[in-house]
C-alpha positions in Angstrom: -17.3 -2.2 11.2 -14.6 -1.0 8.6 -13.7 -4.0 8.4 -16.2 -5.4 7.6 -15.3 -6.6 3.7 -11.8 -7.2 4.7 -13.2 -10.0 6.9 -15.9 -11.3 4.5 -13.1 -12.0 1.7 -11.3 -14.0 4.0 -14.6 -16.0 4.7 -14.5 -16.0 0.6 -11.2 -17.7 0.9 -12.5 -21.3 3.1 -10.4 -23.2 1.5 -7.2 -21.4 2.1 -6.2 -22.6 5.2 -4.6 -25.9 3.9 -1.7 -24.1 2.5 -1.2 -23.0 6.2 -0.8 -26.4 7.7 0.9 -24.9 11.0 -0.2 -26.1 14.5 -3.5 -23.7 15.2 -2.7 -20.4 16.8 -4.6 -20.0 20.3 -6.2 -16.9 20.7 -6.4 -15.7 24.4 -6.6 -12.3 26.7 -3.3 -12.1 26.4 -1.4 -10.6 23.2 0.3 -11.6 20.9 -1.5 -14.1 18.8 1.1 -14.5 16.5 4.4 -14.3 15.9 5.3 -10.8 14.8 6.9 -10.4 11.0 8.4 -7.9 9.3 6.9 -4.5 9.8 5.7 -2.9 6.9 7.2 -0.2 4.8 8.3 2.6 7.3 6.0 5.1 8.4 7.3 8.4 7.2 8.4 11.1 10.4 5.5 12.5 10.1 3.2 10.3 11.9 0.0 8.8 10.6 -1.2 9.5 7.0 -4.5 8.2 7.6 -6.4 9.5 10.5 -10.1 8.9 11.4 -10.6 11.0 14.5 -12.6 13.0 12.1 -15.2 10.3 10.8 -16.7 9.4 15.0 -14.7 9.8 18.0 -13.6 7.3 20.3 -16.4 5.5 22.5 -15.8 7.6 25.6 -15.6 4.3 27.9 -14.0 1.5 25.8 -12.9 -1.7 28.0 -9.6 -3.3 28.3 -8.7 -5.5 24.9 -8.5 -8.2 26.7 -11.7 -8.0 28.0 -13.2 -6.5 25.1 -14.7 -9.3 22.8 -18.4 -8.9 24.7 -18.2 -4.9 24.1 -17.2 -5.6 20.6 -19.3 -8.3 20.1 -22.4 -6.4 20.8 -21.9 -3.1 18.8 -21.8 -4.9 15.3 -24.0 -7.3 16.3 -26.2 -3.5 16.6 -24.6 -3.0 13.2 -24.8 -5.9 11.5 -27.4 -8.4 13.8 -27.4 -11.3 16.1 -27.7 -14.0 13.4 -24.7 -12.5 11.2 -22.6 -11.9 14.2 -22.8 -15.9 15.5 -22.8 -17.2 11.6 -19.7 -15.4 10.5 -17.5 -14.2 13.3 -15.4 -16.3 16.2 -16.0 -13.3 18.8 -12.7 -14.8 20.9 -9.9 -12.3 20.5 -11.8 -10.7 17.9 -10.3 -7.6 17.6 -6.4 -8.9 17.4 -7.8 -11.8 15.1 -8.8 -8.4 12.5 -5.9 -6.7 13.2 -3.5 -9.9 12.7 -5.5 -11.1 9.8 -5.7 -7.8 7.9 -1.8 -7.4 8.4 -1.0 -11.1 6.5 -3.3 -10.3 3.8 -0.6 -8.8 1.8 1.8 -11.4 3.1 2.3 -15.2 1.6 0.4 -16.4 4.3 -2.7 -15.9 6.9 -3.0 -18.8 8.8 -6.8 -20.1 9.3 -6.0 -20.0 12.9 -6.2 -16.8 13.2 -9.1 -15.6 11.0 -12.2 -13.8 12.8 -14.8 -15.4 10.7 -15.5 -18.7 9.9 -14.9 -20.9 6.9 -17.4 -20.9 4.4 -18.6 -24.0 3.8 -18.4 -26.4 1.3 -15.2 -28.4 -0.9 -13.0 -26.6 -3.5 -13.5 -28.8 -6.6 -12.3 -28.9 -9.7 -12.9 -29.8 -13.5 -10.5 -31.4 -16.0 -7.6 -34.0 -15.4 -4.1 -33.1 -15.8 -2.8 -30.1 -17.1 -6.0 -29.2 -17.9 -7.3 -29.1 -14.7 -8.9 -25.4 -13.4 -11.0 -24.4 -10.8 -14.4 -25.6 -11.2 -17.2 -22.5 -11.9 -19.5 -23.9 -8.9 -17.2 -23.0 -6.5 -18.1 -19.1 -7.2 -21.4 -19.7 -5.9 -20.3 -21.0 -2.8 -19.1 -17.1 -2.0 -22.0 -15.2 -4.1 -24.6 -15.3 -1.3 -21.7 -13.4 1.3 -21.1 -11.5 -1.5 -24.4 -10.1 -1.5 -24.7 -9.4 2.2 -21.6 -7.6 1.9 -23.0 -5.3 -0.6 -26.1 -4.4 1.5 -23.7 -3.4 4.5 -23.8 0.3 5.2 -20.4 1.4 5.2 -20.7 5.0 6.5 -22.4 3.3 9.9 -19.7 0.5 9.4 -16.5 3.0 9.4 -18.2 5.2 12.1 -18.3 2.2 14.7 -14.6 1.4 13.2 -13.8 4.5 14.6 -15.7 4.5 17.6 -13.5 1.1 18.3 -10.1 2.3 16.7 -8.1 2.3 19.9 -8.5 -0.9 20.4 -7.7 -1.9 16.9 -4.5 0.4 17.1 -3.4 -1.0 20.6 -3.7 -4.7 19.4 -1.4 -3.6 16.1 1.2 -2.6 18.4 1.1 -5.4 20.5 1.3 -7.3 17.1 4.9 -5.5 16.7 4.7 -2.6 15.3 4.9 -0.1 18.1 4.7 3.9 17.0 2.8 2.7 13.8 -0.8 3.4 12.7 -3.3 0.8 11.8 -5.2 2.5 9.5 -2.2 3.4 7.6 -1.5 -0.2 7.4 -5.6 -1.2 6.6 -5.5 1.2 3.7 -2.1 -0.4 2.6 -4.2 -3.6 2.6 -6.9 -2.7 0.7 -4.7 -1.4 -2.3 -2.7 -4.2 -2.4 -6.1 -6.6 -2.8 -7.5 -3.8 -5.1 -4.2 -4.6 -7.2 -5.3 -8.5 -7.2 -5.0 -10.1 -11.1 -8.1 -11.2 -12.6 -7.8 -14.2 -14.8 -10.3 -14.3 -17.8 -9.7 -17.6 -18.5 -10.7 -20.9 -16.0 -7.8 -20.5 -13.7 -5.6 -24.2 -13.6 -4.8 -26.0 -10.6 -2.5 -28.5 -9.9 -2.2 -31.5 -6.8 0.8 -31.2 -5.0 2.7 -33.8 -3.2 2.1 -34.1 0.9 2.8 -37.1 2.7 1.2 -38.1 5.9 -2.3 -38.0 6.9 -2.8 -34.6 4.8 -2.6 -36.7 1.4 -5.4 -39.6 2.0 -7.5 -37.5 4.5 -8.1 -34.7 2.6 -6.7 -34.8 -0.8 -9.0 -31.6 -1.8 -6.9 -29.5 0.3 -3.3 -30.4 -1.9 -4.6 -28.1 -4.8 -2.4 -24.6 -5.8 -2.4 -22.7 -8.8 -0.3 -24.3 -11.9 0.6 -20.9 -13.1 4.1 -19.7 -10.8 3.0 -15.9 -11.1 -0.8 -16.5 -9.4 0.7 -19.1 -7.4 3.1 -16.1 -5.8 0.6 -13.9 -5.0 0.7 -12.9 -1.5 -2.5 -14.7 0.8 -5.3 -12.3 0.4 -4.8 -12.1 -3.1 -4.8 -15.7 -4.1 -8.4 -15.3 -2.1 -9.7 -12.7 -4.8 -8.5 -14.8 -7.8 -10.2 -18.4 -6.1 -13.8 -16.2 -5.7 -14.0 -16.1 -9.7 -14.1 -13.3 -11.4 -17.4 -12.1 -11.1 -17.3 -11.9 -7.2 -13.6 -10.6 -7.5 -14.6 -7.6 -9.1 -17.8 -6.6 -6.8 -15.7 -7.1 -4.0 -13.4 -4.5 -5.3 -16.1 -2.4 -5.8 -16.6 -2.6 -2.3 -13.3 -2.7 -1.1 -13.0 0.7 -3.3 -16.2 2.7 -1.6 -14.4 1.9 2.3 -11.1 3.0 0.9 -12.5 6.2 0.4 -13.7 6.5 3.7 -11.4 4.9 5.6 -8.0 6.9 3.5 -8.2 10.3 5.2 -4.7 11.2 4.3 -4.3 13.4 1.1 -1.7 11.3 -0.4 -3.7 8.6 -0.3 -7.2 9.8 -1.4 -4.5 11.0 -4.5 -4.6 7.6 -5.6 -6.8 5.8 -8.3 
């Protein structure tokens, strides 16, 4: 789907969820999953900027959302296969997990329990003791191989079976709390905001913060944020693109670039670099 690398960068980002040490959110039939925030920036009167009733229309006999996870389920698995499909996705809920999930992404926090995909696997580690301690270059590799299958993805199949879904998508944002507002306004929003992500040159420092409880002897490789204030206030989805390392960072914009221009209908936005 459209999604599609959207989703993979938050499977980039498996070590995120400590910072979101929250009681899991239960996904169910019935919306919301999560606890609405602040709506974005006004839509202007004018309705929706970005419209994608031109790129496919509408599957003619979409399901319910809450019973749609099989329906879903099986077109990308047409799209994308079998194997992918039960590797990477949690199929529950999957199309309010997107919708919630893309909306945080520009927010200071996306809790884990509400991601589509799973975890990538594997420890963040680091190198260096004290102030000197960054982000060790191994942990790139642990996101190059996803990398790679997002690359191969087509996205012109991928944002036609968006499409084909979008009701679905658009009826689980308003759910979400944001009633009279359009999705892919808000997906295209997204995307600039992670195309906008810094990227350090240098190895990027870390720092152990204090947790009592279980959280600090369990797991201590989960107590790690940035040392520098400015990366350590970047909003969820960036903080994912700076932890991917640089050299994944930038081919995920790549990507992230080619959907915008497929998925940003509106003239005001296709305006923009």
């Amino acid at each position: 789907m459209a999604l599609l690398v959207v989703v993979v960068l938050l499977a980039a980002g498996g070590w995120w969820w400590w910072q979101n040490r929250t009681q899991p959110v239960v996904v169910s039939a019935s919306p919301p999953i999560a606890t609405p925030v602040a709506a974005p920036a006004s839509t202007p009167a004018s309705g929706p900027q970005n419209l994608i009733d031109a790129l496919a229309p509408p599957d003619a006999a979409l399901p319910a959302l809450a019973s749609a996870d099989d329906y879903v389920a099986q077109a990308i698995a047409e799209l994308l296969g079998q194997r992918q499909v039960a590797s990477f996705l949690q199929i529950d809920g999957l199309v309010r997990r997107v919708v919630a999930t893309v909306d945080n992404l520009a927010r200071a926090q996306a809790p884990a329990g509400m991601w589509p995909v799973q975890p990538t696997q594997g420890r963040f580690t680091v190198q260096g003791e004290g102030e000197g301690q960054h982000i060790a270059p191994d942990n790139a590799a642990r996101y190059s191989a996803v990398v790679q299958w997002v690359e191969t993805v087509d996205l012109q199949r991928a944002v036609a079976l968006y499409a084909r879904l979008y009701p679905l998508f658009q009826q689980a944002y308003e759910e979400l709390g944001y009633p009279g507002r359009y999705f892919n306004d808000r997906l295209v929003a997204v995307i600039d905001h992670l195309l906008a992500a810094p990227e350090p040159a240098e190895p990027v420092r870390v720092q152990l913060t204090e947790v009592k409880g279980e959280w600090s002897s369990a797991r201590p490789w989960v107590r790690y944020e940035f040392a520098d204030p400015q990366l350590q206030a970047l909003s969820s989805g960036q903080k994912i693109m700076v932890r991917v390392g640089l050299v994944n960072e930038r081919r995920l914009k790549a990507r992230l670039r080619a959907l915008r221009a497929l998925v940003a209908t509106g003239a005001v936005a296709k305006a923009k670099p």
